[in-house]
C-alpha positions in Angstrom: 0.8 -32.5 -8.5 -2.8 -32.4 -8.3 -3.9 -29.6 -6.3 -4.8 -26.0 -6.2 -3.4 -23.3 -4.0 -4.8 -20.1 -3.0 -2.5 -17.7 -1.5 -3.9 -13.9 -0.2 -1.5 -11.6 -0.3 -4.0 -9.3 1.4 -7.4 -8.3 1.8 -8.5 -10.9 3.6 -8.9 -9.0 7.6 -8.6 -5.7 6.1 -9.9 -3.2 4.2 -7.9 -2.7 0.9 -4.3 -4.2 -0.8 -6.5 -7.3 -2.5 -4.0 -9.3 -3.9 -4.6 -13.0 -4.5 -2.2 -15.8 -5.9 -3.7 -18.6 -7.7 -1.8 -21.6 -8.7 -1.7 -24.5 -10.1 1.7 -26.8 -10.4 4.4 -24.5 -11.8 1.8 -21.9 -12.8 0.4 -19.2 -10.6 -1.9 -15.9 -11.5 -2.2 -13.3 -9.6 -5.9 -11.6 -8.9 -6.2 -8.1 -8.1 -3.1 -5.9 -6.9 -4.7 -2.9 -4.4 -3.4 -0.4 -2.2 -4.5 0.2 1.0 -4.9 3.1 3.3 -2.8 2.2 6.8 -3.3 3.3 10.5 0.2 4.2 10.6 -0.4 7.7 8.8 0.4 9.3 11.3 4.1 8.5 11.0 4.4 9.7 7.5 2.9 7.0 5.5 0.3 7.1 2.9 -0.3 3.9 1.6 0.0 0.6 2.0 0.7 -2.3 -0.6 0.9 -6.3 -0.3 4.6 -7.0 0.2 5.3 -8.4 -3.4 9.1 -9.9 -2.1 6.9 -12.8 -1.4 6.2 -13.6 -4.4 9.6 -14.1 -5.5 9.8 -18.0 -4.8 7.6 -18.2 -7.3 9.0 -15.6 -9.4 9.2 -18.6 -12.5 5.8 -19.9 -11.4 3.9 -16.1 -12.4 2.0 -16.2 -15.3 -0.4 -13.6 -15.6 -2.2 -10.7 -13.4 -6.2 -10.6 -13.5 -7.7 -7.2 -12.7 -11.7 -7.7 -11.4 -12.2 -3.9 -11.4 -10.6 -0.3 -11.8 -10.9 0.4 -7.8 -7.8 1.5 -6.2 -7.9 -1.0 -3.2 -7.7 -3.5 -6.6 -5.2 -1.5 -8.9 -3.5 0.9 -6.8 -0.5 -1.2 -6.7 -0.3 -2.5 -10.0 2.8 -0.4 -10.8 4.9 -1.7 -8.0 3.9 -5.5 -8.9 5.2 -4.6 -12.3 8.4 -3.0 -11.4 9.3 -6.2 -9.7 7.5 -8.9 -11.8 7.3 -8.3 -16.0 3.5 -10.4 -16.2 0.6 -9.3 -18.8 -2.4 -7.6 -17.5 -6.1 -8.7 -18.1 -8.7 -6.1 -17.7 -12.0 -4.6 -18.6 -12.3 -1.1 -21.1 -13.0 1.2 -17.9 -10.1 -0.9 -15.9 -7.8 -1.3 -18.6 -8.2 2.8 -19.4 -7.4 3.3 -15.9 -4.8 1.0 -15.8 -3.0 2.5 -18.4 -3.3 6.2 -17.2 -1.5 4.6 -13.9 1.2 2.7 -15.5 1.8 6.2 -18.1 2.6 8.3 -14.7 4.7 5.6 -13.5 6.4 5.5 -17.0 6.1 2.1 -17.6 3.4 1.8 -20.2 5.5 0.5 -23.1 7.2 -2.3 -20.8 3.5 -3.6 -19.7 1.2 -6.0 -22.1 -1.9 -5.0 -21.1 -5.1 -7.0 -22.5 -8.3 -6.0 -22.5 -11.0 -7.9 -22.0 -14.9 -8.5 -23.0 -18.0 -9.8 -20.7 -17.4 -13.6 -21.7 -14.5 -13.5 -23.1 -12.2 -16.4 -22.3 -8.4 -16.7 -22.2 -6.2 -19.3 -21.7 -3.1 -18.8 -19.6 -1.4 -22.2 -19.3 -3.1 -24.6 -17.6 -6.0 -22.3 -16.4 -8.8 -20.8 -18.6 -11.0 -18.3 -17.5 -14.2 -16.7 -18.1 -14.9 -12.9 -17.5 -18.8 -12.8 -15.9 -20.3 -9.7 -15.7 -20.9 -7.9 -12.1 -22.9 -5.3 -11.1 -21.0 -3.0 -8.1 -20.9 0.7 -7.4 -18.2 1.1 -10.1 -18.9 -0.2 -13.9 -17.0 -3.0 -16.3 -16.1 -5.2 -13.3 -16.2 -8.8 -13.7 -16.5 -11.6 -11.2 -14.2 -14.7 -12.6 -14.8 -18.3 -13.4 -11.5 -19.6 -13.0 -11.2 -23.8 -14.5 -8.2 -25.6 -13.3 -7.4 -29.3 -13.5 -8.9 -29.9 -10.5 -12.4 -28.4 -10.7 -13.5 -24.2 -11.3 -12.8 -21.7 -8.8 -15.4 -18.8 -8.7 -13.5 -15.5 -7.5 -16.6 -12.8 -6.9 -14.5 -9.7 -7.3 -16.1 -6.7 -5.6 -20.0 -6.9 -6.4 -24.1 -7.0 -5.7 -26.9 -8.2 -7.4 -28.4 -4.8 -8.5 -30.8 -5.4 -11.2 -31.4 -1.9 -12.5 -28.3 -0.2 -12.2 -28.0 2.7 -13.6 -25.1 2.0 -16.4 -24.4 -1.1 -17.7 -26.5 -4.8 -17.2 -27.6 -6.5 -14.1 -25.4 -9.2 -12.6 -24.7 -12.2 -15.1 -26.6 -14.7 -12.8 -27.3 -17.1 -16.0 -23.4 -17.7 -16.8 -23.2 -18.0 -12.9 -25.8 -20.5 -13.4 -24.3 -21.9 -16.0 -20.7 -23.0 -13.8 -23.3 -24.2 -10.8 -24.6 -27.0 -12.8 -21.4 -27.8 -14.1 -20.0 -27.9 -10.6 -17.8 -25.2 -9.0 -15.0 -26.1 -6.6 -14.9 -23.2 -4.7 -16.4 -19.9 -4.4 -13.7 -16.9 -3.4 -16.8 -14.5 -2.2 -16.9 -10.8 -1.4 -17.2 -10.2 2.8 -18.0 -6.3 3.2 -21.4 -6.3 3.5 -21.9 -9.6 5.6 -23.1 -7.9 8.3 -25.6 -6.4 6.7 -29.2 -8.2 6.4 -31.4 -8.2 3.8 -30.3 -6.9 -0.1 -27.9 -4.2 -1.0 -30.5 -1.6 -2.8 -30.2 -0.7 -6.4 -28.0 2.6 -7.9 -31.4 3.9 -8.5 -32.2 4.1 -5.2 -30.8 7.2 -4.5 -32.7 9.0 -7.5 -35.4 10.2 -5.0 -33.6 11.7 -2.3 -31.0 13.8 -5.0 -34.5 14.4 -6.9 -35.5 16.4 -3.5 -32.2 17.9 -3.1 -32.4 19.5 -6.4 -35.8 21.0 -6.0 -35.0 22.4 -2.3 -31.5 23.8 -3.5 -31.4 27.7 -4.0 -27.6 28.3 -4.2 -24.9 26.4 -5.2 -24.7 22.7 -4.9 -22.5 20.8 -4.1 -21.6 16.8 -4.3 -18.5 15.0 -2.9 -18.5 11.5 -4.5 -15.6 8.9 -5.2 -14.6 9.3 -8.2 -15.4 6.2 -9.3 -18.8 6.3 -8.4 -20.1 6.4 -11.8 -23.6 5.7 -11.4 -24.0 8.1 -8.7 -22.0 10.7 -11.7 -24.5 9.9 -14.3 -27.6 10.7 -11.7 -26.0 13.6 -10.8 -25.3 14.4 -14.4 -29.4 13.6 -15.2 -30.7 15.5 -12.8 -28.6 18.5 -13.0 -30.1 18.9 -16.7 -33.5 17.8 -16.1 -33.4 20.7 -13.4 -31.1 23.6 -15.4 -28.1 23.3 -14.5 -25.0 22.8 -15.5 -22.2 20.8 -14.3 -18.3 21.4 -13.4 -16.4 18.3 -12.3 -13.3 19.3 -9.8 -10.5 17.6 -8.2 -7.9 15.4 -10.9 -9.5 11.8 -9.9 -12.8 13.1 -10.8 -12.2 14.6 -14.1 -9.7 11.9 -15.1 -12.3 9.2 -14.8 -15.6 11.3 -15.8 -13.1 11.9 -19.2 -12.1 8.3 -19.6 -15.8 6.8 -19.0 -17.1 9.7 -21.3 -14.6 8.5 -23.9 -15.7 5.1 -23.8 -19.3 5.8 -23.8 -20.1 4.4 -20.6 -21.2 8.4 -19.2 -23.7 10.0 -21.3 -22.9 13.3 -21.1 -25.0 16.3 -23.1 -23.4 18.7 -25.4 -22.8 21.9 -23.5 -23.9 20.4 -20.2 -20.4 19.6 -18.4 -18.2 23.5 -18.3 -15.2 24.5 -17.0 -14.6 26.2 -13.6 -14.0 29.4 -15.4 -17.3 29.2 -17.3 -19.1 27.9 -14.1 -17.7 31.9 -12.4 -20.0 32.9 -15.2 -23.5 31.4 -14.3 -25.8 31.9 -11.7 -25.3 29.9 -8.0 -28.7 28.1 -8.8 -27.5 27.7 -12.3 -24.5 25.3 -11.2 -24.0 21.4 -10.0 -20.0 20.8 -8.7 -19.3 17.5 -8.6 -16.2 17.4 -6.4 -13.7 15.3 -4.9 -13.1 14.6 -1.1 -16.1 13.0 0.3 -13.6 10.8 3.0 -11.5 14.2 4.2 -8.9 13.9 2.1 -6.6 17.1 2.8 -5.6 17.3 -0.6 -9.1 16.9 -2.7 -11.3 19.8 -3.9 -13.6 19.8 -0.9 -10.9 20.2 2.0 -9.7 22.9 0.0 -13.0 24.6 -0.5 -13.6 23.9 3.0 -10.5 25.6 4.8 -9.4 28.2 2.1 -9.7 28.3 -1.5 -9.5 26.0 -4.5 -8.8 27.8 -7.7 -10.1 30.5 -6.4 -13.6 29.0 -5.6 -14.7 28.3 -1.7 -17.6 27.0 0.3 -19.9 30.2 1.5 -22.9 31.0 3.7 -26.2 29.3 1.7 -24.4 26.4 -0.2 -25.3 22.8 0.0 -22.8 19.9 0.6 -23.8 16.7 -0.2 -21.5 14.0 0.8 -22.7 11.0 -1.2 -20.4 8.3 -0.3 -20.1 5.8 3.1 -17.2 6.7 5.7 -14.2 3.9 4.7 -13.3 2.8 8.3 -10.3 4.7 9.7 -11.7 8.2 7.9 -14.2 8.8 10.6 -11.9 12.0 12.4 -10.9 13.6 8.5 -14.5 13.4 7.6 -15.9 14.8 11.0 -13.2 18.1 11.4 -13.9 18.2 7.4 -17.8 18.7 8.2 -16.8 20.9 10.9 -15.4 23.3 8.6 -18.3 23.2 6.6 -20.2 24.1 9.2 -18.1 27.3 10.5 -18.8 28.8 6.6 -22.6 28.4 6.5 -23.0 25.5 4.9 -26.2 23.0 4.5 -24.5 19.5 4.5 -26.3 16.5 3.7 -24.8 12.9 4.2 -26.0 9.7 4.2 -27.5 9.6 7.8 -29.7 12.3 7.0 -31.3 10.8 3.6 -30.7 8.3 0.8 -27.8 9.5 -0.9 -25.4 7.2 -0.6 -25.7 3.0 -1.7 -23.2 0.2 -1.2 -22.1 -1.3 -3.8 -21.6 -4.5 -1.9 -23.5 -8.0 -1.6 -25.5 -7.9 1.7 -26.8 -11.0 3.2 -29.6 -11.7 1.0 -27.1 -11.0 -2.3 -24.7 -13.3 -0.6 -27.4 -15.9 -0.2 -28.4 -15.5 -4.6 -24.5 -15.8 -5.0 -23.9 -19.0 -3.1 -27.2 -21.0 -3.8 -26.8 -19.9 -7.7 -22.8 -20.7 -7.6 -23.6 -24.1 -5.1 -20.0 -24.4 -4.6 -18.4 -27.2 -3.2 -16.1 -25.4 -0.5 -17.3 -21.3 0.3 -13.8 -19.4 1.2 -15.3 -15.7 2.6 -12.3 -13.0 1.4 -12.5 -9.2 1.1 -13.2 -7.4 4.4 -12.1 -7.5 8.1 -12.4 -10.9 10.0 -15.6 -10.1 12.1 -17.1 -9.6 8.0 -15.6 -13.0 7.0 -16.9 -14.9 10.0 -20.0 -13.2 9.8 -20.2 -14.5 6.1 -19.6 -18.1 7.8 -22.3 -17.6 10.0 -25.0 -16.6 7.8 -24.6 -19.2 5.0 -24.3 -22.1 7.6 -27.4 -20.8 8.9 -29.3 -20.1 5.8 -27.7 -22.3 3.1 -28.6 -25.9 3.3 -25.6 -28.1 2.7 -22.8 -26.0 4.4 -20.5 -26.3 7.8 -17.3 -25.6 9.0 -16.3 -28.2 7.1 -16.7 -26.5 3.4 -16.8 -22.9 4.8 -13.2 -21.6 5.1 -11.9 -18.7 6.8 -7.9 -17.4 5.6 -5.9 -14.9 6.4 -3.3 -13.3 4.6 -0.4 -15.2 4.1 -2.3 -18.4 4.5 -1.8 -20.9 1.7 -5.2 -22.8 1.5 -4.7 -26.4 -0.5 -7.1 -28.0 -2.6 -7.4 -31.7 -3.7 -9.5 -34.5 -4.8 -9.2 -35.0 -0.6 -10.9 -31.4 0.4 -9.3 -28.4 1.9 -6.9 -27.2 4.2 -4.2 -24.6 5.0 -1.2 -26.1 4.8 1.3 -22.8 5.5 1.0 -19.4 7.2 3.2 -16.6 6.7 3.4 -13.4 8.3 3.1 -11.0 5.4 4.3 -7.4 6.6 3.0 -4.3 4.4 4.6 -2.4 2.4 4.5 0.9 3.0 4.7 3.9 0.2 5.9 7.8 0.5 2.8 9.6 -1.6 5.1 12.2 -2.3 8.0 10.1 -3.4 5.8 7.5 -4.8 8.9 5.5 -2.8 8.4 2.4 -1.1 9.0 3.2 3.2 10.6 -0.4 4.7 8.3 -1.9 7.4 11.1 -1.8 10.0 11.1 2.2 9.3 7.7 2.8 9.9 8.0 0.7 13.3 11.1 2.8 14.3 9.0 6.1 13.5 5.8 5.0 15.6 8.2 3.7 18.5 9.6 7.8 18.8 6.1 9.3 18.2 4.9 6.9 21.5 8.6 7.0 23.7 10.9 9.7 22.4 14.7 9.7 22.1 17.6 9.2 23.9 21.3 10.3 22.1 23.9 8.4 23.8 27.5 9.3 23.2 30.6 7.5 25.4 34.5 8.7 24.3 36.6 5.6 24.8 40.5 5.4 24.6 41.7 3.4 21.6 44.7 2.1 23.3 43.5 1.6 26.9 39.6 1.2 25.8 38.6 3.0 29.2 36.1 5.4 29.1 37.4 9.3 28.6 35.0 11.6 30.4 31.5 11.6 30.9 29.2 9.6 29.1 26.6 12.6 27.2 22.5 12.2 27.3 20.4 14.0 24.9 16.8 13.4 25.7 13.6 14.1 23.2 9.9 13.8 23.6 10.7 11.1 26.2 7.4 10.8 28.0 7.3 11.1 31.7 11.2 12.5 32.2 11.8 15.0 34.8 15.2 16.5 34.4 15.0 19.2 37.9 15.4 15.7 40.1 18.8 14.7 38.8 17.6 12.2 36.5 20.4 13.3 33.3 23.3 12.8 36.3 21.9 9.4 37.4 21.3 8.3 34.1 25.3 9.1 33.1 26.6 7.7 36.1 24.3 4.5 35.9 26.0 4.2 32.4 29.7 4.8 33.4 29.2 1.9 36.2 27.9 -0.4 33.5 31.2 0.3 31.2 33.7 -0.4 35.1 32.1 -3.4 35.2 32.0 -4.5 31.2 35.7 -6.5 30.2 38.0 -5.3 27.7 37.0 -7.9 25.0 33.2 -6.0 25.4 34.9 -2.9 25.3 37.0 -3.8 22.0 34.8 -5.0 20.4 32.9 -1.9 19.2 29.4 -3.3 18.3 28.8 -5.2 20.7 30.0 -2.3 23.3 27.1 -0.3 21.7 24.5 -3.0 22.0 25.9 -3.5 25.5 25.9 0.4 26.4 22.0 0.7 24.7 20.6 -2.7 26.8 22.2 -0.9 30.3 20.6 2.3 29.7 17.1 1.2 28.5 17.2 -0.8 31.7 17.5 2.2 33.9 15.0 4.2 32.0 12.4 1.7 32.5 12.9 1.1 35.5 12.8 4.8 36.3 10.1 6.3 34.7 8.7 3.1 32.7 8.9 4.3 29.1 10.6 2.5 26.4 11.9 5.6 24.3 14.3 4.6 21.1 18.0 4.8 22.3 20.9 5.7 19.6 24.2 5.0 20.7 27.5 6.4 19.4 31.1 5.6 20.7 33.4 8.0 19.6 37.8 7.0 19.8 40.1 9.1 20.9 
């Protein structure tokens, strides 16, 4: 079987859950496993992960999981690919680090063979052998992959931008990228977020200025909501807060894990003295102190929100302190981040975000990064992933209008669930599949079936009607009244006789059923629901969730 198939598990028309199958014959690698951050929130839910069950046809076929970086929409949901699917890890120092602290609170550290890998390095993993290429991208030690097959070298970009003075770590690897474009590259697997975007994606460094500013203007306390991942934008932070006296307190548990675990590994240069406690930070001066907290998207459990609305270890936004929220708004935050700045507001605060001055980067290829990665990779078929469709089409749209040699014929656009072929005869999707999420309990850590969270969101939007009919075990006619319990039903109005219709409308529809319907319990229910959201919709035109219960007598 000489062909390639790549198989999104998600990602591709979404933000978040990038999951990738790769495979070859009977051998298949998995790229990436992320969570994702779903609309259906509302209804209890958290997160979101690719729905790993369909992977389990080629449960025998898995050989190996490939991790491009340490963000969560790339590791989140590492631990629940694991728990199903006992595969060694690849990964880079930072990633593997973080990796690891995931898989300890999950306890399944000693059960996972986690590797970690070198810029350059190259493994074998049956019939596919891979090179790790170094990327530049708003986190550090993330790789973009040269993947050679049988058939000719796939080129996944992983999350990146060609930043040539970032502020840790080496520009992007353009001369190994090089390297696989005169060799000859099959197809390049290339990042979408920013395709809408023209020109280049600026540097880490470009935000030096505008914090430089911020520093001198600052009289009080400062401070700077950031992902914690962000490390560049940590280590400017950290740099300036010395150059201009002041020390530094890192809150919220993302933030200080990962400023202790790049510290550790030498990728944060941090001065003796210069990071403190909380406790030690009650000690100095306001203009004396940098925070460096978490919560720049809303979140109602990070540092920020805290500070924001009451207290956080006993520390709280005031009257004269400066908020700077250095990081872009992930579509779908918009509401959290607005009523968050609203509460900044009410206490006095100076907030400055990204509309206001430089303070925030992507750390994602725009158009002309896009163009360096595709003319430098001259691949023979250009597959857009990462980011919502209108990103991936844009992507389609710019290189066929600004890279010579490429149509909709060698540009393709998947979606999740798609399984794209690849032959010595070109390429094509040869299966879809509807690939539901999966959804996870934050609290639990418990994964939430995608038939629940549709049950939930149909109450929030129609309410609920209790049904319960008494029926005779020996006659199986109906004893009494049929009983109607109605909640949060939109658009009910019980003073017009509505309840009485509604039981009478059901006690017709059990005169008229047979006695085989009636004896036959389940499908008496079914029979009983299907009559009574009838009527309702009819009536008032809502489609509310309807529980029947037959009770014998």
């Amino acid at each position: 079987m000489n062909r390639l198939e790549i198989i999104p598990l998600g990602g591709i028309g979404e933000f978040g859950m990038n999951c990738m199958g790769i495979r070859y014959g009977d051998e298949m690698i998995v790229v990436d496993a992320g969570m994702g951050f779903p609309e259906e929130t509302p209804f209890g839910v958290d997160i979101s992960i690719p729905n790993f069950d369909f992977l389990e046809e080629y449960r025998d076929d898995l050989t190996a999981i490939v991790l491009t970086h340490g963000h969560e929409d790339h590791i989140g949901a590492l631990s629940y690919i694991l728990r199903k699917f006992n595969l060694p890890v690849y990964a880079s120092r930072f990633t593997h680090a973080l990796a690891e602290k995931r898989l300890y609170e999950f306890d399944m550290l000693d059960d996972v063979l986690l590797h970690r890998v070198r810029p350059n390095d190259v493994i074998e993993i049956g019939s596919f052998k891979i090179e790790f290429i170094h990327a530049s991208h708003s986190l550090v030690d993330c790789f973009s992959l040269a993947i050679k097959t049988p058939i000719g070298t796939v080129i996944h970009t992983g999350d990146y931008k060609i930043d040539d003075t970032p502020v840790i770590g080496k520009p992007y690897d353009l001369e190994t990228l090089a390297r696989y474009g005169d060799e000859g590259v099959l197809a390049l697997l290339g990042d979408s977020t920013n395709a809408t975007v023209p020109g280049r994606t600026p540097s880490e460094q470009a935000v030096i200025p505008a914090f430089r500013e911020i520093f001198e203007e600052t009289r009080g306390r400062l401070f700077v909501s950031t992902f914690s991942s962000s490390l560049h934008r940590i280590q400017i932070i950290f740099d300036l807060a010395h150059e201009y006296g002041r020390k530094v307190c890192v809150l919220g548990r993302s933030m200080m894990r990962n400023v202790e675990v790049a510290e550790e590994l030498g990728l944060l240069r941090i001065r003796e003295g210069e990071q403190i406690s909380l406790g030690d930070a009650r000690r100095f001066d306001d203009d004396e102190v940098c925070y460096i907290v978490t919560g720049s998207q809303g979140e109602m459990r990070a540092a920020l929100w805290n500070m924001a609305t009451s207290t956080y270890k006993g520390i709280e936004i005031g009257k004269g302190d400066t908020v700077v929220l250095s990081a872009r708004i992930i579509p779908g935050n918009e509401k959290n981040i607005s009523r968050l700045i609203g509460h900044l507001y009410k206490r006095g605060a100076n907030i400055i975000e990204e509309k206001r001055r430089l303070v925030h980067v992507s750390g994602h290829a725009s158009q002309e990064d896009i163009r360096i990665m595709v003319e430098t990779a001259r691949p023979k078929f250009l597959v857009p992933i990462h980011g919502e469709y209108r990103m991936l089409f844009r992507h389609k749209e710019f290189v066929k209008n600004h890279v010579a040699g490429y149509d909709d014929d060698n540009i393709i656009l998947i979606e999740n669930g798609d399984v794209l072929e690849l032959d010595d005869y070109g390429a094509r999707v040869v299966e879809k599949h509807e690939l539901h999420k999966t959804f996870i309990d934050e609290e639990s850590l418990g994964e939430i079936e995608y038939e629940i969270v549709r049950e939930r969101k149909r109450l929030a939007y129609g309410g609920a009607i209790t049904l319960v009919v008494t029926v005779d075990t020996a006659s199986h006619q109906l004893v009494g009244e049929p009983h109607i319990t109605f909640n949060g039903v939109a658009g009910l109005d019980l003073t017009n006789g509505f309840a009485a219709d509604a039981r009478r409308a059901v006690a017709e529809a059990v005169g008229e059923m047979k006695r085989e319907q009636i004896a036959d319990r389940a499908v008496f229910r079914e029979n009983l629901r299907l009559h009574l959201k009838r009527y309702v919709q009819k009536r008032i035109g809502t489609k509310p969730v309807i529980v029947t219960t037959v009770v014998e007598v």
